[in-house]
VOROGU-840143 format. One record per residue (C-alpha): residue number from 1; residue in one letter; chain; x, y, z. Coordinates in steps of 0.25 Angstrom, whole numbers, plus 5000, padded with zeros to 4 digits. Example, Ala and Ser with C-alpha at 12.3 -4.5 7.8 and 13.67 -1.06 7.14 Angstrom:
<atoms>
ATOM   pos   code   unit   east   north     up
ATOM     1      A      A   5049    4982   5031
ATOM     2      S      A   5055    4996   5029
</atoms>
This chain:
<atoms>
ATOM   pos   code   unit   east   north     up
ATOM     1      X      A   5456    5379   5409
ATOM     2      X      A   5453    5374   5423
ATOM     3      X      A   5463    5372   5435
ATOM     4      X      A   5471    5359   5436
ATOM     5      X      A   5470    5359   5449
ATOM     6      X      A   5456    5363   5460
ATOM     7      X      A   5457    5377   5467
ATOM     8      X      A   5455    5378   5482
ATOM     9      X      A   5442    5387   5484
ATOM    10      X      A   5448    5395   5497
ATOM    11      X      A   5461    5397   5488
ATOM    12      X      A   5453    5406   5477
ATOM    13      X      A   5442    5411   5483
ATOM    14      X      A   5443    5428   5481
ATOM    15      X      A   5448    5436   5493
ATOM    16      X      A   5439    5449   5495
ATOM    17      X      A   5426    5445   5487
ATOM    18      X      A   5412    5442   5493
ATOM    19      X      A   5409    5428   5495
ATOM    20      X      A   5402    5420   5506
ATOM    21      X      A   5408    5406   5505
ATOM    22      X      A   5401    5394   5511
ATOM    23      X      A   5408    5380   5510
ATOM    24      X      A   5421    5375   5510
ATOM    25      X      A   5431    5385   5502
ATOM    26      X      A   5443    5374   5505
ATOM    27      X      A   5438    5366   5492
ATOM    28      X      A   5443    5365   5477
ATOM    29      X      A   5439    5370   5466
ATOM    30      X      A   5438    5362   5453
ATOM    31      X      A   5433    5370   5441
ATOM    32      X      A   5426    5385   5442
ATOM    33      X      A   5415    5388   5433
ATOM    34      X      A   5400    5396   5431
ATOM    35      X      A   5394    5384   5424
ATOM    36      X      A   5387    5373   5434
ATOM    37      X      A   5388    5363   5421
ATOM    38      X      A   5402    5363   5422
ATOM    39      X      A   5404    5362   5436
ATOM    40      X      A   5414    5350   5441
ATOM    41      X      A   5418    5343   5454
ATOM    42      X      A   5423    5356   5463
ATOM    43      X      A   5419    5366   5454
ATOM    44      X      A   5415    5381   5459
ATOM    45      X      A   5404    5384   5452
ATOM    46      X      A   5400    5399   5451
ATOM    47      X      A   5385    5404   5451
ATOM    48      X      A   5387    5417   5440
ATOM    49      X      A   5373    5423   5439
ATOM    50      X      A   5371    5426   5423
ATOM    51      X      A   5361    5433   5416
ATOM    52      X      A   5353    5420   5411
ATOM    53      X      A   5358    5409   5420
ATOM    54      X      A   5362    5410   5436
ATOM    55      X      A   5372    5402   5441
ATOM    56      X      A   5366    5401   5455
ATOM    57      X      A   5357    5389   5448
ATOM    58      X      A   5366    5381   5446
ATOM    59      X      A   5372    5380   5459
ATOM    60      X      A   5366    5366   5461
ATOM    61      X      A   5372    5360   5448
ATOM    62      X      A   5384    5366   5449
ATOM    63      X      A   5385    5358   5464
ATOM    64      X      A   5379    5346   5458
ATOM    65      X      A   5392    5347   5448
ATOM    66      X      A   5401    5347   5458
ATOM    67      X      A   5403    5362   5462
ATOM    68      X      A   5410    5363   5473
ATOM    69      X      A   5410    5378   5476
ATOM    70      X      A   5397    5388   5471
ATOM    71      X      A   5400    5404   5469
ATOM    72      X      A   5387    5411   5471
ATOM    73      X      A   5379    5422   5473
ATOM    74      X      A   5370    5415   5482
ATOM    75      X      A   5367    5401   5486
ATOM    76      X      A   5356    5393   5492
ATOM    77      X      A   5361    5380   5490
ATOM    78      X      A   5372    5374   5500
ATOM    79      X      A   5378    5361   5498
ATOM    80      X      A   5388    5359   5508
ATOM    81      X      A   5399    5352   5500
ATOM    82      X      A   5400    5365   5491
ATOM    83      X      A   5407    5380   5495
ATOM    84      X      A   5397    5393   5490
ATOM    85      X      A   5403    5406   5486
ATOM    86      X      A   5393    5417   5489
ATOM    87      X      A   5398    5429   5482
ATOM    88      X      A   5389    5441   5476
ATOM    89      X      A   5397    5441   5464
ATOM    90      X      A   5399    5428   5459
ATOM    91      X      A   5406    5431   5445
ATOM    92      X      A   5416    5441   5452
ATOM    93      X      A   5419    5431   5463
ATOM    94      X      A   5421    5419   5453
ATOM    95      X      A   5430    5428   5445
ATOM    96      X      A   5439    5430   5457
ATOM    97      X      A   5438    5414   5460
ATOM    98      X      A   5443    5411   5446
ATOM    99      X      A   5453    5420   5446
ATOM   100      X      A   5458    5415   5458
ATOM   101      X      A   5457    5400   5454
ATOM   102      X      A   5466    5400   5442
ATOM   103      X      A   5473    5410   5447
ATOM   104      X      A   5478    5417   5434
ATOM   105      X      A   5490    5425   5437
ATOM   106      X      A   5485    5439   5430
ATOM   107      X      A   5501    5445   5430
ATOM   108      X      A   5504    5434   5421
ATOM   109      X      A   5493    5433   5413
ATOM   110      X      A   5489    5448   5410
ATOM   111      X      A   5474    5450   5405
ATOM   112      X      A   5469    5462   5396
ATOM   113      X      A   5455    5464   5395
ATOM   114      X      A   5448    5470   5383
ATOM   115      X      A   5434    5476   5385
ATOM   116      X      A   5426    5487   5377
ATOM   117      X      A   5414    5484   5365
ATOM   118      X      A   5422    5485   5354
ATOM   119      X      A   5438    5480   5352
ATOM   120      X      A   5440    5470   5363
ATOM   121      X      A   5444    5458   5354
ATOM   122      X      A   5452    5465   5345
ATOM   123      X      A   5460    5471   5358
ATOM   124      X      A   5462    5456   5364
ATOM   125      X      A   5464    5449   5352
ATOM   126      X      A   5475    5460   5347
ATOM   127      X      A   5482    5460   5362
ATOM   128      X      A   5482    5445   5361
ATOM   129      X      A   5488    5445   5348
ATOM   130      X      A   5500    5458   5351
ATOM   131      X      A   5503    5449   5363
ATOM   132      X      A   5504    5436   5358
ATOM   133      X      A   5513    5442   5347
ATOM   134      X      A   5520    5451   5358
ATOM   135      X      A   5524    5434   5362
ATOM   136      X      A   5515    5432   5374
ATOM   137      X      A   5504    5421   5376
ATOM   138      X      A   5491    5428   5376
ATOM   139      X      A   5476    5424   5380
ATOM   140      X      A   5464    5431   5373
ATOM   141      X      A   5451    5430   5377
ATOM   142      X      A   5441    5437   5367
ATOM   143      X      A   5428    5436   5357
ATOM   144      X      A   5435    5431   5347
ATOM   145      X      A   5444    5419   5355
ATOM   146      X      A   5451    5415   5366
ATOM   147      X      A   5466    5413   5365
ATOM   148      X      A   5476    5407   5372
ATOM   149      X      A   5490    5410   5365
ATOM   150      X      A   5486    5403   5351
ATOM   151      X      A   5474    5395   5357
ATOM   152      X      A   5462    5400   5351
ATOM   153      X      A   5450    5396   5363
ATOM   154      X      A   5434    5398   5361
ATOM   155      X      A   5426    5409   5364
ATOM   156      X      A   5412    5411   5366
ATOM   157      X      A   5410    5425   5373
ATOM   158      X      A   5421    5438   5372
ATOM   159      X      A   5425    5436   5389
ATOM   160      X      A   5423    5420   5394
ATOM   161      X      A   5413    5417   5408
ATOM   162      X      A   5423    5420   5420
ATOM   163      X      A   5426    5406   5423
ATOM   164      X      A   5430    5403   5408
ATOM   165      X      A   5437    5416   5407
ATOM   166      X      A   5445    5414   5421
ATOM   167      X      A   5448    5400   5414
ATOM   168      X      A   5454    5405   5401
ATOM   169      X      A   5462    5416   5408
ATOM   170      X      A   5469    5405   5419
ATOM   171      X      A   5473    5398   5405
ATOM   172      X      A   5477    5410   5399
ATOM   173      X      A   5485    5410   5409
ATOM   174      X      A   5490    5396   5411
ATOM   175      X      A   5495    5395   5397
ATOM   176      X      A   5504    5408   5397
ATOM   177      X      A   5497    5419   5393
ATOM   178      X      A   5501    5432   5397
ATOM   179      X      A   5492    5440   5392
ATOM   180      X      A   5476    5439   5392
ATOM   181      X      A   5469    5448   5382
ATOM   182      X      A   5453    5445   5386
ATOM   183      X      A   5440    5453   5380
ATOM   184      X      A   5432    5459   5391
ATOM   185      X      A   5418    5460   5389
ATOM   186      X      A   5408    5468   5395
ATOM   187      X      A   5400    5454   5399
ATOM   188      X      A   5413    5448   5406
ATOM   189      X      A   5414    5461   5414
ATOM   190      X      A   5400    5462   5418
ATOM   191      X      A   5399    5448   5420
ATOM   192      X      A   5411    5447   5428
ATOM   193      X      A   5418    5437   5419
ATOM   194      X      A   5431    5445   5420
ATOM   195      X      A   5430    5444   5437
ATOM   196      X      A   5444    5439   5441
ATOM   197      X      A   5452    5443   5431
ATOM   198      X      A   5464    5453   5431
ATOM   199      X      A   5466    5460   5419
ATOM   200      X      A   5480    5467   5417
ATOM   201      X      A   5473    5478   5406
ATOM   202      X      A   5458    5480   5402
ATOM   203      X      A   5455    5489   5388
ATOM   204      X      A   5444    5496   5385
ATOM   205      X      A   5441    5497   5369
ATOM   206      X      A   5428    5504   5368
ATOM   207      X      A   5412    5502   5373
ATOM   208      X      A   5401    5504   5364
ATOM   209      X      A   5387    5499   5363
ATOM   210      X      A   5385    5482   5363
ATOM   211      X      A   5381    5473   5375
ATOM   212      X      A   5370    5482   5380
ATOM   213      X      A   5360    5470   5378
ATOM   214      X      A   5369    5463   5390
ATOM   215      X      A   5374    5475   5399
ATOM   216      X      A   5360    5483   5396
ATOM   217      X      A   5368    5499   5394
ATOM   218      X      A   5377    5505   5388
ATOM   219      X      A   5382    5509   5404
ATOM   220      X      A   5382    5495   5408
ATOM   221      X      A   5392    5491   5398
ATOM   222      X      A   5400    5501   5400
ATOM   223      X      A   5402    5498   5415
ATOM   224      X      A   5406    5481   5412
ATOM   225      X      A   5415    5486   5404
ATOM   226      X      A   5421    5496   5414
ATOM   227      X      A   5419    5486   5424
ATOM   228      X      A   5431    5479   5419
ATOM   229      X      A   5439    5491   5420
ATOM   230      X      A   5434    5494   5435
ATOM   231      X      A   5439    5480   5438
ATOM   232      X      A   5454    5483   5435
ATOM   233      X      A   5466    5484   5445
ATOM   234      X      A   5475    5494   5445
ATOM   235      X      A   5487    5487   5438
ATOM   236      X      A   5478    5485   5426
ATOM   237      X      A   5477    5495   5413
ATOM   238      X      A   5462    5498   5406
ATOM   239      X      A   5466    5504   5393
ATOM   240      X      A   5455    5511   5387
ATOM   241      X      A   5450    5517   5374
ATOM   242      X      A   5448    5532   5379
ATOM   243      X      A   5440    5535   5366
ATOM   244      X      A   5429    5527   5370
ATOM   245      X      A   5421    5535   5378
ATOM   246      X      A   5419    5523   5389
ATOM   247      X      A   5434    5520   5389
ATOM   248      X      A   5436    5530   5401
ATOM   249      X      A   5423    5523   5407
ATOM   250      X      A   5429    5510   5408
ATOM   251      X      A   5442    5515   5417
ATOM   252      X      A   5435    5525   5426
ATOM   253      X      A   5436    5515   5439
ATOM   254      X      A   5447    5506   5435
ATOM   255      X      A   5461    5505   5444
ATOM   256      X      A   5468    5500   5431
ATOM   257      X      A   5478    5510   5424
ATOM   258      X      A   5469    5517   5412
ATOM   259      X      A   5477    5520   5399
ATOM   260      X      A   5469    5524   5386
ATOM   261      X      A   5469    5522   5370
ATOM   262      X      A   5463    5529   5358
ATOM   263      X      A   5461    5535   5347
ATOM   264      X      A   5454    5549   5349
ATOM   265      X      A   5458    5552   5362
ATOM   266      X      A   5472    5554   5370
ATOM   267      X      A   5474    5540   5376
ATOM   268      X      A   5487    5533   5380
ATOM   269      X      A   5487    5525   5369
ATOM   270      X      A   5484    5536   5357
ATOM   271      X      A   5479    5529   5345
ATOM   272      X      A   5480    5537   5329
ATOM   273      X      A   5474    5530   5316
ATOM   274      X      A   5486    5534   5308
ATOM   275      X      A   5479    5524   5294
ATOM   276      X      A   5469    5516   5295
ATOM   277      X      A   5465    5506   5283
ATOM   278      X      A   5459    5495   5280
ATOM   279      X      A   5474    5487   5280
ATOM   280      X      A   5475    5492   5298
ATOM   281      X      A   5479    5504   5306
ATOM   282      X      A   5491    5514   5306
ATOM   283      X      A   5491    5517   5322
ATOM   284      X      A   5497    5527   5331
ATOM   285      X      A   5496    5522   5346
ATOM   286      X      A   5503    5535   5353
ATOM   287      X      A   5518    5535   5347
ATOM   288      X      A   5517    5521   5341
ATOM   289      X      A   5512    5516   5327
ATOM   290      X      A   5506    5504   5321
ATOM   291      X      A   5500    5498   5308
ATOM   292      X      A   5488    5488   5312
ATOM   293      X      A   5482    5480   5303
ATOM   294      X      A   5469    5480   5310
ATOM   295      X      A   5459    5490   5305
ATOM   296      X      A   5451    5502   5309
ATOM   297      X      A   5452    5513   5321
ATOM   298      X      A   5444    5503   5332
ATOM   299      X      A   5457    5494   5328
ATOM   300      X      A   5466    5506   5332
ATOM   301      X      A   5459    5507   5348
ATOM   302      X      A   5461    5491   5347
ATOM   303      X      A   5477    5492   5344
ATOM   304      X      A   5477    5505   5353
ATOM   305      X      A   5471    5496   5366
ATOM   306      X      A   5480    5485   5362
ATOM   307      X      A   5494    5493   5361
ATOM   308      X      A   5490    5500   5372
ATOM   309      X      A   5488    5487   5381
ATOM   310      X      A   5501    5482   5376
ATOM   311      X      A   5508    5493   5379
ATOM   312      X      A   5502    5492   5394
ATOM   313      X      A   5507    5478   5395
ATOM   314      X      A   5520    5483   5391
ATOM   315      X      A   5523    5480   5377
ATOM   316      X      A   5533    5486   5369
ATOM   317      X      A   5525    5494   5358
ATOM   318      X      A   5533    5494   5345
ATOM   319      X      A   5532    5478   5347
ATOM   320      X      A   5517    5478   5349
ATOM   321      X      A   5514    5489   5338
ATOM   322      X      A   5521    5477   5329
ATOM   323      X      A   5513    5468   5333
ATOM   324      X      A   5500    5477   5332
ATOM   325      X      A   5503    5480   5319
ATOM   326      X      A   5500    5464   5313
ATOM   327      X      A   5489    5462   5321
ATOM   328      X      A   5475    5458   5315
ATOM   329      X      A   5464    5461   5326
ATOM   330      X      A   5454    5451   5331
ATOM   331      X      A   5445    5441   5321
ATOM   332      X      A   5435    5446   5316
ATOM   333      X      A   5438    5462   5320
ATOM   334      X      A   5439    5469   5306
ATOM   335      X      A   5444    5458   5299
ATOM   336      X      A   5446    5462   5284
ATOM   337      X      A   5443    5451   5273
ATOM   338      X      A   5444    5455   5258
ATOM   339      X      A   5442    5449   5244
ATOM   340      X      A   5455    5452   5236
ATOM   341      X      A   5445    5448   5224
ATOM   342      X      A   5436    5460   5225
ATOM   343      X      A   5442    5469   5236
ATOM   344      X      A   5429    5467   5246
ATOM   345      X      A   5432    5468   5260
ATOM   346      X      A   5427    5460   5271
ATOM   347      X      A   5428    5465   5287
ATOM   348      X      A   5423    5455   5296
ATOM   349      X      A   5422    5461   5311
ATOM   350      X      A   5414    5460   5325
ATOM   351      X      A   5410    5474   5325
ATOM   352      X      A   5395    5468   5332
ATOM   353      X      A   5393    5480   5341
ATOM   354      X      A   5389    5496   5336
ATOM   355      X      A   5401    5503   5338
ATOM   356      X      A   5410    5491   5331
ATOM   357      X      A   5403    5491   5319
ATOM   358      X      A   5404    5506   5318
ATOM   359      X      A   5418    5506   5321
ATOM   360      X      A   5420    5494   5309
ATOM   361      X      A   5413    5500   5298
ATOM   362      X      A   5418    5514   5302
ATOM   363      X      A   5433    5509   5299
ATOM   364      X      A   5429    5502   5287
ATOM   365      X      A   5424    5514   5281
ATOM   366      X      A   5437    5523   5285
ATOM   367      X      A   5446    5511   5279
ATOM   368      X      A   5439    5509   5267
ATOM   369      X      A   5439    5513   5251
ATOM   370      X      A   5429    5524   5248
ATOM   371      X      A   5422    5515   5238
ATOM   372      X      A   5421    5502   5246
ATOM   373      X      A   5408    5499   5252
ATOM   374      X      A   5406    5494   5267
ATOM   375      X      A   5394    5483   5268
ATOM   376      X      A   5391    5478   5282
ATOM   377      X      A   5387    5466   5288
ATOM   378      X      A   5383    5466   5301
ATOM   379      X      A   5372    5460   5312
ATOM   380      X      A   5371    5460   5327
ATOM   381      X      A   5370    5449   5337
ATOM   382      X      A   5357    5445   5343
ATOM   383      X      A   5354    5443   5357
ATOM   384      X      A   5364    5456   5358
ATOM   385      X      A   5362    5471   5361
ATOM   386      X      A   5349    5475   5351
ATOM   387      X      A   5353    5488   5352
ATOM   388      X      A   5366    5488   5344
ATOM   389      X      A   5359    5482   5332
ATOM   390      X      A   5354    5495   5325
ATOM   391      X      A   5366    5502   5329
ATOM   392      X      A   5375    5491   5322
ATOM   393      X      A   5364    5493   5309
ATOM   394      X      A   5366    5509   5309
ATOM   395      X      A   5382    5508   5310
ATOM   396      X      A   5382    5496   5299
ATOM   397      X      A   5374    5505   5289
ATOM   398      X      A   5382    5518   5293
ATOM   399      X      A   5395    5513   5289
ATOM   400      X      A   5390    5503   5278
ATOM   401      X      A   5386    5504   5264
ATOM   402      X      A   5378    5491   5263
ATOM   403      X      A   5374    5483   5277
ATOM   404      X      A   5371    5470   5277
ATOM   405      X      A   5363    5466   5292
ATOM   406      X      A   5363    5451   5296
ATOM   407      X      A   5363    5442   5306
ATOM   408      X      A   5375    5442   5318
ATOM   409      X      A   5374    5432   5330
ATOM   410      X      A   5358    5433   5332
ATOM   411      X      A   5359    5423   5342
ATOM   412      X      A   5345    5421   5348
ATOM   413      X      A   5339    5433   5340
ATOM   414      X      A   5332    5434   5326
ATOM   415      X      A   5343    5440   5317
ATOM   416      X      A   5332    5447   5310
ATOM   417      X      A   5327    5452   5322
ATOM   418      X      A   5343    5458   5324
ATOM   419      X      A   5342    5464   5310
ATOM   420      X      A   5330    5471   5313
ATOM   421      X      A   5336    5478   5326
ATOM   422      X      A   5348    5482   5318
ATOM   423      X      A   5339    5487   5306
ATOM   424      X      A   5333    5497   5317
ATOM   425      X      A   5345    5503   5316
ATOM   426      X      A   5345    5507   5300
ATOM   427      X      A   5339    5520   5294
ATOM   428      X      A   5335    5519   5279
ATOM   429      X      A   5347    5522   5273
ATOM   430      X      A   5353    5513   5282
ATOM   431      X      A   5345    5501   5280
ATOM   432      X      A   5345    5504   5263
ATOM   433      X      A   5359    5499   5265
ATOM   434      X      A   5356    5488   5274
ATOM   435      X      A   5354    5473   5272
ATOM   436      X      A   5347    5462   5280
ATOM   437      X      A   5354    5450   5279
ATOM   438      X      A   5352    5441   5291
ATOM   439      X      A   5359    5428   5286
ATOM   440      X      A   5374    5434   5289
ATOM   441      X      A   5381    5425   5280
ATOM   442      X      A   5371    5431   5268
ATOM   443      X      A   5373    5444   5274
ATOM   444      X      A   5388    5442   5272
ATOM   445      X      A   5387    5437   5259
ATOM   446      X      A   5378    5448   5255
ATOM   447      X      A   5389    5458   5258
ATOM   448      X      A   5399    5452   5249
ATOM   449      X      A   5391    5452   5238
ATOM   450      X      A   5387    5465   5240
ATOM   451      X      A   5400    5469   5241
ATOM   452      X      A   5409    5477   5230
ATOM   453      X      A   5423    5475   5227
ATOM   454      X      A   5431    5484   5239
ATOM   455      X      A   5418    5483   5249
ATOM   456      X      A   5419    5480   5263
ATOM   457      X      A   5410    5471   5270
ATOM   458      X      A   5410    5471   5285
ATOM   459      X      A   5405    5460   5291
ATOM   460      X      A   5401    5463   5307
ATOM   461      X      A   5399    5458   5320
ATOM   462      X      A   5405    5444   5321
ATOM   463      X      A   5416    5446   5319
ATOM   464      X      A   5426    5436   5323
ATOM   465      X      A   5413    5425   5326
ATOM   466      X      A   5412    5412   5319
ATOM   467      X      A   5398    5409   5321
ATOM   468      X      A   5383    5414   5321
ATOM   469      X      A   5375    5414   5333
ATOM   470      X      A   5362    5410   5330
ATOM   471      X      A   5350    5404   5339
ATOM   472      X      A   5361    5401   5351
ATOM   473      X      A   5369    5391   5339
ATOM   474      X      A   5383    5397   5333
ATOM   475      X      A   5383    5393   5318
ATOM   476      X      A   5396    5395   5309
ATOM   477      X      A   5397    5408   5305
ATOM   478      X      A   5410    5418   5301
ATOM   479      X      A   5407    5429   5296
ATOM   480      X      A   5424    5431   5291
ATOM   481      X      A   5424    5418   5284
ATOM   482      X      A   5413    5421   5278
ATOM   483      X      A   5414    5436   5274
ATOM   484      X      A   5428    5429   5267
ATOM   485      X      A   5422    5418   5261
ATOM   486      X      A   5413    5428   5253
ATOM   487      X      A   5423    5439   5251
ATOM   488      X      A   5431    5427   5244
</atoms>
């Protein structure tokens, strides 16, 4: 949502950061944005240098558009009637700009951000869904959707560009919400996408292997995500899961107030599995108790991070406990689908990373009858880290009696080419009970057929999506509608 009304650059421009200013800062700004196409009469245009395109040579367009202010690194073009901001951090400086120009009051509007590999839709979407029934007006941001109360708005990537993330936030905020729950991915932090913000609480829900095809190791991954940690203020909380070994990691420089949950270790929020079955989770978090409907132990560190928060923002817990106890999760996280005419199961998650899909499959064995066979469906995305792939092969054919490898979100890669890289993975006995099926909706197919009355077919990795990304197109494709259609 864009300001009704045009901001006066001197009035907004950041105290303390560095910036060489040339021009007239007595001038008004109509829109912000990082893309010269949508520049407008006394837009600020800002220069972001990305991995494929740099702003910088755009310059020229964006002024021809009407931009009236340029943020930059560096410029050689001067055009008298537009003001430069030199600064050697573009994103971090626009970040502070945006926050100042739609001036999102942060005490009102209090923001919770999620980060870690694995749990970060789940946390938000079951924080937004505790406090909209605790009777507040909630925002989400997340993979799955953005939310605005009970409006449902698109997304495309798990944390929006700054400018449309500052946006969404600044109407968030404008329309009552006092509470913001936001997925904070390791991208947003490195790419400075979160610059600006203030959040009230960060979580920490675990780190394990994915993204190395962007952030290159295992080490630089683990410092985006403690970046977001080290950029904390002192009035804010990071509650982190201790038993993960990187959740001490993530707080070792941070000025916000560290509080822990687990399972295995003493923590502040001290989690048992009392039951746990395929109908939910019988939970004690310290003294308290709750029945959850959601399923397996990753399920319990999610309620555990979610209590825990609430609990820091002050919630009274017997009321929140109530509320936990009805909740559902996320779409497509564990969602259970069954045939009442033969008794075949269906589970439908997003498990697309290694220690998901182990952390799946090893609940489904725990919960499940002795004689009920577990066939797996499962790919990996192209265009992605090749590494995971005969990692993701290894765990499917560990867990699983019968495998089924197919096709996820190729992208710009051969499928086939995909199922190669993951069939590296398998030994012989491993690749006995395998099967190759790159069309996924046969391969989906196949597995219901194949199954017998009382088996569980997982079906992994999209999850919640409701397309195919193939050759840059999306094309129609749900892998719970159609896992239902074929379990009747």
């Amino acid at each position: 949502m864009e300001k009704q009304h045009s901001e006066k650059l001197i009035d907004i421009l950041p105290k303390g950061l560095d910036v060489k200013i040339i021009g007239d800062t007595d001038i008004s700004i109509s829109s912000m944005t990082i893309d010269s196409r949508l520049v407008v009469q006394g837009s600020l245009y800002a220069a972001l240098r990305g991995t494929v395109v740099d702003g910088h040579s755009y310059i020229a367009k964006a002024i021809a558009n009407g931009a009236k202010v340029i943020v930059c690194e560096h410029t050689d073009l001067i055009d008298d009637e537009v003001t430069y901001l030199v600064t050697p951090n573009v994103r971090n400086f626009l970040g502070h700009l945006l926050n100042a120009y739609y001036g999102v009051d942060f005490d009102k509007a209090k923001l919770i951000g999620v980060t870690g590999t694995n749990g970060k839709t789940s946390v938000t979407t079951i924080l937004f869904q505790l406090y909209t029934a605790l009777g507040y007006r909630c925002g989400l941001v997340s993979t799955v959707e953005n939310r605005i109360g009970m409006e449902i708005i698109p997304t495309t990537h798990t944390t929006p560009d700054i400018v449309n993330l500052h946006k969404l936030i600044a109407k968030m905020s404008d329309e009552g919400c006092k509470y913001i729950f936001m997925e904070v991915s390791s991208h947003a932090v490195d790419q400075e996408r979160i610059a600006g913000l203030r959040f009230t609480g960060a979580v920490f829900t675990n780190l394990s292997h994915d993204h190395l095809d962007y952030h290159g190791t295992m080490l630089n991954y683990i410092n985006a995500k403690k970046k977001f940690f080290d950029n904390l203020s002192k009035d804010a909380f990071a509650i982190i899961n201790v038993d993960d070994a990187n959740g001490l990691v993530m707080t070792q420089n941070t000025d916000a107030k560290i509080i822990t949950y687990g399972i295995r270790k003493m923590a502040d929020y001290k989690v048992k599995i009392i039951e746990s079955s395929i109908l939910g989770l019988h939970l004690r978090i310290n003294e308290a108790e709750v029945h959850c409907r959601m399923v397996g132990g990753f399920n319990a560190y999610n309620i555990a991070a979610v209590y825990g928060v609430a609990k820091l923002l002050g919630q009274p817990s017997d009321e929140v406990l109530a509320i936990l106890s009805g909740l559902k999760g996320a779409e497509g996280r564990f969602e259970q689908l069954r045939s009442y005419s033969n008794g075949k199961y269906g589970i439908v998650d997003y498990a697309h990373t290694p220690d998901a899909l182990e952390n799946v499959c090893d609940t489904i064995i725990k919960i499940k009858s002795p004689k009920s066979r577990l066939i797996v469906v499962v790919g990996c995305g192209g265009d992605r880290d090749k590494s995971k792939r005969p990692i993701m092969a290894s765990i499917a054919t560990k867990y699983g009696n019968q495998v089924i490898l197919t096709s996820d979100n190729p992208r710009t890669e051969n499928p086939d080419q995909i199922l190669d890289d993951m069939e590296r993975g398998l030994d012989e006995l491993a690749i006995s009970k395998s099967l190759r099926i790159t069309d996924r909706f046969t391969a989906i197919k196949t597995a219901v057929l194949m199954a017998n009355d009382n088996d569980i077919i997982l079906v992994a990795g999209k999850g919640h999506e409701k397309y195919q990304d193939i050759n840059g197109k999306k094309f129609p494709f749900d892998d719970k509608k159609i896992l239902a259609d074929l379990l009747g």
